[in-house]
C-alpha positions as CSV (number, residue, x, y, z in Angstrom):
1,X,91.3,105.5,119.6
2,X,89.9,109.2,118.7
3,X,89.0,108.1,115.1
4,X,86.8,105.0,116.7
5,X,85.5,107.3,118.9
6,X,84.7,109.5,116.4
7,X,83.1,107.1,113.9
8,X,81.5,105.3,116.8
9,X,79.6,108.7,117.8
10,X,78.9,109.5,114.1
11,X,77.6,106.2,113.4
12,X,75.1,106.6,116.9
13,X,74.4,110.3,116.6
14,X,73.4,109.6,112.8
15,X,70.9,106.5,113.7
16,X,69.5,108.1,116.9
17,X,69.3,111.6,115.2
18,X,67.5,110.1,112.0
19,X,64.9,107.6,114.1
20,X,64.0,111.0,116.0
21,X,63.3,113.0,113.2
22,X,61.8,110.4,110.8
23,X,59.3,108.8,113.0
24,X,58.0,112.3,113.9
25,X,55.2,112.5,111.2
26,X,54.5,109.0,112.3
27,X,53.8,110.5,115.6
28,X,51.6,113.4,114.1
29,X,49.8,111.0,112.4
30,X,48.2,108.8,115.1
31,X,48.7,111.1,117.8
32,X,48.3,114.5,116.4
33,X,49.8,118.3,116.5
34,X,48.5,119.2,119.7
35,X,50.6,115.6,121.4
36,X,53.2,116.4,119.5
37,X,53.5,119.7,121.2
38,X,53.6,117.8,124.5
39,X,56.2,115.2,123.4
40,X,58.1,118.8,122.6
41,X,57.6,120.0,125.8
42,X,58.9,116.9,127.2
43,X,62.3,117.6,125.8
44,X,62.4,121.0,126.9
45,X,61.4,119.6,130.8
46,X,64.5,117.2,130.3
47,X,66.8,119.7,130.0
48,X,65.6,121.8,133.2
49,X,65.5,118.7,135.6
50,X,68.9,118.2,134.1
51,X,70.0,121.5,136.3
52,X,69.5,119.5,139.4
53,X,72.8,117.1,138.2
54,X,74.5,120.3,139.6
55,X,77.4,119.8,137.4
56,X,78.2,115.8,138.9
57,X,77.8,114.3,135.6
58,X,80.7,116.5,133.5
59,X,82.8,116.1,136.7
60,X,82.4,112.3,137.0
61,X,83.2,112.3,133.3
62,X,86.2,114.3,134.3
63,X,87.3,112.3,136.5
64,X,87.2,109.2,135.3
65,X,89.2,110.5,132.1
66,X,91.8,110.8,134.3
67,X,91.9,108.2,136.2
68,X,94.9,106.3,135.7
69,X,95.9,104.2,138.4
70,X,94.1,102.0,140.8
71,X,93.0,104.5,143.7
72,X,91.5,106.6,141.2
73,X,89.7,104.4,140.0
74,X,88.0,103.6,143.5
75,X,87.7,107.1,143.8
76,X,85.7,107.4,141.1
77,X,83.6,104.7,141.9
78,X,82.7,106.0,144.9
79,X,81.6,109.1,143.0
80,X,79.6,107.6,140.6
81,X,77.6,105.1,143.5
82,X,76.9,108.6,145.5
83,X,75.8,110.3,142.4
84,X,73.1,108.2,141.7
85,X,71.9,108.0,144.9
86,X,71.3,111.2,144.7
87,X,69.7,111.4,141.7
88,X,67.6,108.9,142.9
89,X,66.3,111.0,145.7
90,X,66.1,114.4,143.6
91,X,63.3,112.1,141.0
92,X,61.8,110.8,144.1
93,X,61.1,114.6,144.8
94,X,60.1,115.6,141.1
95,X,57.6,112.7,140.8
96,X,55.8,114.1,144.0
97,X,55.8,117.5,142.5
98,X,54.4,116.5,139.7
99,X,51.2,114.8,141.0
100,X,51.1,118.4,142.6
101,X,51.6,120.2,140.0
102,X,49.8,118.7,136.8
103,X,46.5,120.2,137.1
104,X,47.7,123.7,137.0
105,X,49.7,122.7,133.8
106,X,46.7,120.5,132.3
107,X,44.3,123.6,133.2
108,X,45.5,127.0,133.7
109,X,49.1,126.3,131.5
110,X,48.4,125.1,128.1
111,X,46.2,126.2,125.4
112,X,45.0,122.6,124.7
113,X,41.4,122.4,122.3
114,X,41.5,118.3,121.3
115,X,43.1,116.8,124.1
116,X,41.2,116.2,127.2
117,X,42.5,117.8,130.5
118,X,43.0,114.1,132.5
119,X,45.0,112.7,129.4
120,X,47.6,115.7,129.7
121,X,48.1,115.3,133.5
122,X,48.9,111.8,133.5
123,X,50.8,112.2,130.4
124,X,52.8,115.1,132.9
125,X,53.3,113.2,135.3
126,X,55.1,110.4,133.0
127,X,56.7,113.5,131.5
128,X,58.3,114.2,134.6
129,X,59.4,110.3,135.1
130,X,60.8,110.3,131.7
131,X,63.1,113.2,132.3
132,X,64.0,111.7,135.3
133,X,65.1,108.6,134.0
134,X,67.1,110.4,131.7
135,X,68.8,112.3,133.8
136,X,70.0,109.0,135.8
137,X,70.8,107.5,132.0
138,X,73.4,111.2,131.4
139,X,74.9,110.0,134.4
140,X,75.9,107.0,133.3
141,X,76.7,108.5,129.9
142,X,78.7,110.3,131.0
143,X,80.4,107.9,132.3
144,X,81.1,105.5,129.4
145,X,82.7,108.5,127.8
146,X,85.2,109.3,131.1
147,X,85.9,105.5,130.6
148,X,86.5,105.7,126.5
149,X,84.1,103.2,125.6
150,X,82.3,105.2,123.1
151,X,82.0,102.5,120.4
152,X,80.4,100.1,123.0
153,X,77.9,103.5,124.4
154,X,76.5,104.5,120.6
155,X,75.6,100.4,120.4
156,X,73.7,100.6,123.8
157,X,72.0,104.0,122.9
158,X,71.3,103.0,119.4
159,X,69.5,99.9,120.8
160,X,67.2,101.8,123.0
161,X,66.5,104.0,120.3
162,X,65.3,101.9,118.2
163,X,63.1,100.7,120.7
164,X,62.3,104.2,121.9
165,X,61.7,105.9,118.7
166,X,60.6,103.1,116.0
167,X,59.2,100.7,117.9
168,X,56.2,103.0,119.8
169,X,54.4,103.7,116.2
170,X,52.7,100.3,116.3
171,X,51.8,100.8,120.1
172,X,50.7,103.9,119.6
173,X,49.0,102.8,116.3
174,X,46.8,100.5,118.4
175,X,46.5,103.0,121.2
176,X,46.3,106.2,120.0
177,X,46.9,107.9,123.3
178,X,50.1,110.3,124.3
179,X,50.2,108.8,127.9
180,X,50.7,105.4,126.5
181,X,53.7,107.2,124.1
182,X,55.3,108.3,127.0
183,X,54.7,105.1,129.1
184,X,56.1,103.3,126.4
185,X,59.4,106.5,126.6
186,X,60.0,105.8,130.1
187,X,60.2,101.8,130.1
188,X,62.8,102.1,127.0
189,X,64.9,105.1,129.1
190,X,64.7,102.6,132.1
191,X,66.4,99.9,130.3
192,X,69.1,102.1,128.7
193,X,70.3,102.7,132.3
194,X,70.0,99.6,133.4
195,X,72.3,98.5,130.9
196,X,74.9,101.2,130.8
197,X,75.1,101.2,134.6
198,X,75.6,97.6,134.4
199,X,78.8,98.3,131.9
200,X,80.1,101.1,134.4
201,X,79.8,98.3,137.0
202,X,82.3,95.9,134.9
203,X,84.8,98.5,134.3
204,X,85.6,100.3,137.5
205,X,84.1,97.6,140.0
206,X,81.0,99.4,141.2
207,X,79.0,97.2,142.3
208,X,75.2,98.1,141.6
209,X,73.2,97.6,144.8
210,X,75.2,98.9,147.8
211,X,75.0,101.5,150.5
212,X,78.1,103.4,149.6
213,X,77.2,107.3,150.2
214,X,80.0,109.7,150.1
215,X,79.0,113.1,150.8
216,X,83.5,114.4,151.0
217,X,83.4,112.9,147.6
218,X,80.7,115.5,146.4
219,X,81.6,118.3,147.9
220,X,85.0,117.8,147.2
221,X,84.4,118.6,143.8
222,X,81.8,121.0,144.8
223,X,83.4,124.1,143.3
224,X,83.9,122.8,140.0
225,X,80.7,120.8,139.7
226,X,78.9,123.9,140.6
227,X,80.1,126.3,138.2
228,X,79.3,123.1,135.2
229,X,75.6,123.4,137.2
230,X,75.3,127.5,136.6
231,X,76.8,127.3,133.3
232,X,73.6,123.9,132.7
233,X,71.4,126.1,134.2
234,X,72.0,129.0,132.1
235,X,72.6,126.8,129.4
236,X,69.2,124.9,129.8
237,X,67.6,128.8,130.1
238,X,68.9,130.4,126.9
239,X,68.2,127.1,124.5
240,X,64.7,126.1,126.7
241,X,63.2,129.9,127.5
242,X,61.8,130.5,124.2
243,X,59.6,127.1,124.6
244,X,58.3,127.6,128.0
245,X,57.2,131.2,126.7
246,X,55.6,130.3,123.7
247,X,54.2,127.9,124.8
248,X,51.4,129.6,127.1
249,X,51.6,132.4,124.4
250,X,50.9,130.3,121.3
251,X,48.0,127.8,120.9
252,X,49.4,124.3,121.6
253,X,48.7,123.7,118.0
254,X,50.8,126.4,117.0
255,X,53.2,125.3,119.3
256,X,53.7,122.2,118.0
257,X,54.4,123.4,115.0
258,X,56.8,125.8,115.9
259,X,58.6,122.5,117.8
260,X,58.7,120.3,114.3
261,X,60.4,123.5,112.9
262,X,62.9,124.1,116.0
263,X,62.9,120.3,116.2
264,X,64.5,119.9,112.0
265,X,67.0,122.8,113.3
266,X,68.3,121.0,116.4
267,X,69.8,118.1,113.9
268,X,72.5,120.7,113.8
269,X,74.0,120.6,117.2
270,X,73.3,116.9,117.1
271,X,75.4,116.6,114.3
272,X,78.6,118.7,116.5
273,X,78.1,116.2,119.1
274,X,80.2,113.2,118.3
275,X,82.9,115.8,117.7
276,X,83.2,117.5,120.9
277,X,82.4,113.8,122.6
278,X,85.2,112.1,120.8
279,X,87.7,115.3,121.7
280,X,86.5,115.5,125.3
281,X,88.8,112.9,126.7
282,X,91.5,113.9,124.5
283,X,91.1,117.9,125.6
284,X,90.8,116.5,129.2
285,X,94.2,115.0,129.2
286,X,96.2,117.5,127.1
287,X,94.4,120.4,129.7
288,X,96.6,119.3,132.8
289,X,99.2,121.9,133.1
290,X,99.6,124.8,130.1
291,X,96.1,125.4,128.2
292,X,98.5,126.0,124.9
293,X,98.9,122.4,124.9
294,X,95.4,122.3,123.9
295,X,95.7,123.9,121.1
296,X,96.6,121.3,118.3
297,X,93.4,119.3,119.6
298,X,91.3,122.3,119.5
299,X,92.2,123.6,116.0
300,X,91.6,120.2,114.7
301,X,88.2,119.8,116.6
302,X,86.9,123.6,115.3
303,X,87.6,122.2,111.5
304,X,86.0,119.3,111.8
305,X,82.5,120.5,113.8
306,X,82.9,123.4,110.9
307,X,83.0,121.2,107.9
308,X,80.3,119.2,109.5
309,X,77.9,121.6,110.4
310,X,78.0,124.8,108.3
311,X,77.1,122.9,105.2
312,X,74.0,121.5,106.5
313,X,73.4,124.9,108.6
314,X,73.6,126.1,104.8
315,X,70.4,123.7,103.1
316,X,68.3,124.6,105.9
317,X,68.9,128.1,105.1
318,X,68.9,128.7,101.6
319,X,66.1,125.9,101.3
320,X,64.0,125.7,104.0
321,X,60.5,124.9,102.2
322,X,62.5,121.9,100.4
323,X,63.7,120.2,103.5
324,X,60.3,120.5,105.0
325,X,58.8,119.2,101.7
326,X,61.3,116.2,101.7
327,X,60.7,115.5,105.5
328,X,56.8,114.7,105.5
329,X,54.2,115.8,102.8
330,X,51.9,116.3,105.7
331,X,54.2,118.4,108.0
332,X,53.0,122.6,107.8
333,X,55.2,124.3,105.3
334,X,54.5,128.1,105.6
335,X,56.8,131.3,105.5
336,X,56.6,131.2,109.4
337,X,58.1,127.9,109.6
338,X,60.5,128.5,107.0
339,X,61.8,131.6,108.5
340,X,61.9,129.8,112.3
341,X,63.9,126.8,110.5
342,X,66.3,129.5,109.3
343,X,67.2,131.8,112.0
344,X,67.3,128.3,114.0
345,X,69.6,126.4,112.2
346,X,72.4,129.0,111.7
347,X,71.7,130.2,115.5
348,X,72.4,126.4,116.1
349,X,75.3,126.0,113.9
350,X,76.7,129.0,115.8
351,X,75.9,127.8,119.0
352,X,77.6,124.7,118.2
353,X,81.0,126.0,116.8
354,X,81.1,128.0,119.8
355,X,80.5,125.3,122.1
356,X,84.1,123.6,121.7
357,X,85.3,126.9,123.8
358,X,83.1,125.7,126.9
359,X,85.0,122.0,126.4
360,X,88.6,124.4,127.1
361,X,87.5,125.5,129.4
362,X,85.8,122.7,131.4
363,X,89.2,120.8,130.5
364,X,91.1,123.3,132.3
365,X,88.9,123.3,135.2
366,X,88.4,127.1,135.2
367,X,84.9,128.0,134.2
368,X,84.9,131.4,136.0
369,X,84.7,133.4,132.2
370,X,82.1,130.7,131.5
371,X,79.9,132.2,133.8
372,X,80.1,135.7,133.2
373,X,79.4,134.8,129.5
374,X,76.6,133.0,130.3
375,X,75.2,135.5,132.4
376,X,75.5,138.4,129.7
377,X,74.0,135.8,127.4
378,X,70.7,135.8,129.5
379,X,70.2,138.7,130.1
380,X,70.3,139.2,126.4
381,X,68.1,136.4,125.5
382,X,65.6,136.3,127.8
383,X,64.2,139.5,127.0
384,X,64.6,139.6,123.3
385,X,62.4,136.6,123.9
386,X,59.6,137.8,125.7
387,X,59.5,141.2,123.6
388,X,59.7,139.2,120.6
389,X,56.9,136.5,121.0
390,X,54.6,139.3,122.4
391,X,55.4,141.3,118.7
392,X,55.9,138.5,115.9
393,X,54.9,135.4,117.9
394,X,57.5,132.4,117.0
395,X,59.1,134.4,114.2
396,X,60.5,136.7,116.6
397,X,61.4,134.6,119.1
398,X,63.4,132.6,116.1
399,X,64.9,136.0,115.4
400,X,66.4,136.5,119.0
401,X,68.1,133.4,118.9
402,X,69.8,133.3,115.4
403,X,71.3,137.2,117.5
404,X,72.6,135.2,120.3
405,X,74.2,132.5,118.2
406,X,76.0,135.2,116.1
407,X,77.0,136.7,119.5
408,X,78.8,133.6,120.9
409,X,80.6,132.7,117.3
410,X,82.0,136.4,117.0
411,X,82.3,137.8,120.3
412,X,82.3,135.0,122.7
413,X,84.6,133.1,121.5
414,X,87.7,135.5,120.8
415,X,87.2,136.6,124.4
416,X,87.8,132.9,125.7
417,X,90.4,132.6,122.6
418,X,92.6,135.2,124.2
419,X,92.1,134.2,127.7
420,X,92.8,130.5,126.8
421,X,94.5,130.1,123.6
422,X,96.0,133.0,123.0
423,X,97.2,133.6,119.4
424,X,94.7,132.0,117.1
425,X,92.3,134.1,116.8
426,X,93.1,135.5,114.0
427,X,93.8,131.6,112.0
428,X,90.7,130.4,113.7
429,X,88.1,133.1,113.0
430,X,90.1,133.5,109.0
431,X,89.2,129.4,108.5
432,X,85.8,129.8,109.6
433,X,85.3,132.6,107.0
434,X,86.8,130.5,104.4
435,X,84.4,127.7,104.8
436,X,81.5,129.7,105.1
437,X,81.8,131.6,101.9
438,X,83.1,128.7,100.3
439,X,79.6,126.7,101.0
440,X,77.6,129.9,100.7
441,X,78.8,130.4,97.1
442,X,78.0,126.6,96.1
443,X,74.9,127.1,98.1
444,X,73.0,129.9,96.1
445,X,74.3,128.1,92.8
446,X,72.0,126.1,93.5
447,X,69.4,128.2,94.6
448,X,68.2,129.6,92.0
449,X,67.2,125.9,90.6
450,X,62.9,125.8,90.4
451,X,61.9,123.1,91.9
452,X,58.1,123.5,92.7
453,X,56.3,120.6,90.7
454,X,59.3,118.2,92.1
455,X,58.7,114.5,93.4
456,X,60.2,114.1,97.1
457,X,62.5,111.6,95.9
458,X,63.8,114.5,93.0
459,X,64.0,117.1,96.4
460,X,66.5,114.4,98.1
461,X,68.8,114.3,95.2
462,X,69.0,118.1,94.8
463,X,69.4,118.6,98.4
464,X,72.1,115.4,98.6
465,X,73.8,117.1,95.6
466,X,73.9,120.5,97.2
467,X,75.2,119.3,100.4
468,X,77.8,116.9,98.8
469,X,78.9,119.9,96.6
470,X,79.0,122.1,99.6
471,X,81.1,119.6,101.5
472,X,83.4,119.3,99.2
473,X,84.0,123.3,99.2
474,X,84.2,123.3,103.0
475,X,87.1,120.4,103.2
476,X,89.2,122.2,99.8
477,X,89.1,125.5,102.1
478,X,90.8,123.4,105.5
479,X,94.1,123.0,106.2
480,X,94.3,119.4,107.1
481,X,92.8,118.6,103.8
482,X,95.3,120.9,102.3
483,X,98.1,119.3,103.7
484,X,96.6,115.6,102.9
485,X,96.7,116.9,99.6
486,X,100.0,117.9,99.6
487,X,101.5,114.9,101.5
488,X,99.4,112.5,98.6
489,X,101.2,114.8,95.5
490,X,104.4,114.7,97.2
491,X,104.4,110.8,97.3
492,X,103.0,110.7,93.7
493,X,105.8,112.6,92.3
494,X,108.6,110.8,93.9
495,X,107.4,107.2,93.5
């Protein structure tokens, strides 16, 4: 079941990941920088509505995981038909805010010179619609995943982004306007929901129209949920503040390229999340009792989000102008955004190897060190942040994050390693540096290769090659593969 799962998220994380970031020039192209800077906005305003979940989702997740008998089950139902009722009534609130609010951000906000002031405030307003529609779709993500149907949720979401990401370039081809894009956003995100919730309703028998409204059933996880909220809302702060800061500080031009930079980073933690999806079940089930029961899940988890995502954290930082070159001829390729796509990509690869600690955790149901991290994380961030886009603009914003990341990955996480899972720090953080200097070596072998008069399609095989060959160093450098190895030579010599 884990290795379906896994594949199953792989095989959805790639396609959604790889729609999101192709079709972007697309969207330059008919839409132009300073939309693009709004549809990057957009992302960041989906992850502060997401705050107002106040830790339900996780816990509904959670609870279904364990569900494992009949009353449980109901239980859980019940929790999922008063979630969404109240999610329904938190987007009825946002969507009157937002008529309130979009001509202060249309106006006053945003440094906009091409795009009239009426277009951005009614592209706001379905801004703030989209989010919330994808906040009611998490819900019932996270649901499919409490459930185990993984394989059938990466079908669904692949769906909808095909129609969400592909399928708007010949709409917005024939109307070139960024309120139609995100029109077009929020009908697909609708019908994503529709669907999942729909699925939920098969599995657990919750039915989809009702009045059922349990208010014990929230609050009795009100503790929990809560501390998942703080942790999302700190969360949401430390990986969001540097875009709401830049952008009233930068043009939204500039801003938008600062996004496509941030944007080609971000594939990183995508890439992690199959992993810690797939183990979350697992780490949920194996948490009840002794956390050192954990601890076989978790080492396996840390290899494989390591051998995943510190060789691509690796091309984007030895060579950042090639992946920029081979990801649209028309995209800005300049030392800024090179150095942004650097300090972002390893931040994120940090960020993401530290973010199977949180999963412990959350399994455990004991996110009281969470917090107190997350605190000290922002008031470290936020304002390294502000001093840095005030001094060096975007560059030094991208320099305060690639800090925190290193933070988490060398600090953070042998604090929760000793409080948790006591006894492997010293294994964990010794495979990490393996792997790392294993694909840093094969990485600048092939730096020093010139490859400035070279055809796109010559850049993907280089790159393909590097990251092939930098793969191949992070597996020979793991245990598993090690003892794989060893298992295949032992039944070669005796047969």
């Amino acid at each position: 079941m884990l290795r379906r799962s896994l594949l199953a998220n792989y095989a959805g994380q790639i396609a959604t990941v790889a729609l999101g970031i192709v079709m972007v020039p697309a969207y330059v192209r008919y839409l132009g920088v300073e939309a693009y800077g709004l549809i990057a906005l957009n992302a960041a305003l989906q992850a502060w509505v997401q705050i107002l979940d106040l830790g339900l989702s996780p816990t509904l997740c959670r609870e279904l995981a364990r569900a494992q008998d009949e009353a449980s089950r109901k239980e859980a139902s019940v929790l999922l038909q008063s979630l969404e009722k109240f999610v329904a009534a938190m987007c009825t609130l946002l969507f009157v805010l937002s008529l309130l609010v979009a001509p202060f951000f249309a106006k006053d906000w945003l440094h906009a010179a091409g795009l009239p002031a009426h277009e951005i405030e009614s592209a706001f307003v379905l801004m703030v619609l989209t989010a919330s529609s994808r906040w009611l779709s998490s819900v019932y993500r996270a649901g499919m995943v409490g459930i185990d149907r993984q394989a059938t949720l990466n079908g669904v979401v692949v769906g909808f982004a095909v129609i969400r990401a592909a399928l708007v370039v010949p709409v917005i081809a024939r109307w070139p306007q960024i309120d139609v894009f995100f029109l077009w956003q929020l009908g697909a995100i609708a019908g994503e929901s529709l669907v999942m919730r729909l699925l939920l309703a098969r599995v657990i028998k919750a039915p989809l129209l009702t009045r059922t409204f349990s208010r014990a059933a929230l609050s009795a996880r009100a503790r929990l949920s809560l501390s998942i909220a703080f942790s999302a809302l700190v969360w949401a702060t430390t990986t969001q503040i540097d875009k709401v800061i830049l952008s009233k500080v930068l043009s939204l031009q500039a801003f938008g390229v600062f996004s496509m930079a941030t944007l080609l980073a971000s594939g990183i933690l995508l890439l992690a999340n199959p992993v810690q999806q797939a183990f979350i079940p697992r780490f949920a089930a194996n948490g009840v009792g002794d956390s050192r029961n954990i601890i076989p899940s978790y080492l396996l988890a840390s290899e494989i989000t390591m051998i995943v995502v510190i060789p691509a954290a690796m091309i984007f930082a030895i060579a950042p102008d090639l992946v920029l070159r081979l990801w649209s001829a028309s995209a800005p390729s300049t030392p800024e955004a090179w150095r942004v796509l650097q300090c972002y990509a390893i931040g994120n690869a940090c960020s993401a190897i530290a973010e199977l600690a949180f999963l412990v955790q959350c399994a455990q149901g004991n996110l009281s060190l969470q917090i107190k991290g997350n605190v000290a994380f922002l008031v470290i961030l936020v304002p390294a942040v502000f001093l840095g886009s005030l001094n060096n603009g975007a560059v030094g914003v991208a320099y305060a994050w690639l800090a925190l990341g290193l933070f988490r990955v060398l600090v953070w996480v042998s604090i929760v390693h000793r409080k948790f899972l006591p006894g492997i720090n010293v294994r964990w953080y010794r495979d990490m540096v393996a792997r790392t200097v294993a694909t840093g070596l094969v990485g600048f072998a092939f730096h020093y290769t010139t490859l400035l008069r070279a055809s796109r399609t010559q850049i993907f095989v280089f790159l393909l090659l590097m990251w092939l060959s930098m793969m191949v160093a992070a597996v020979a450098v793991s245990p598993i593969s090690q003892r794989k190895a060893r298992s295949l030579a032992g039944r070669l010599v005796f047969n």
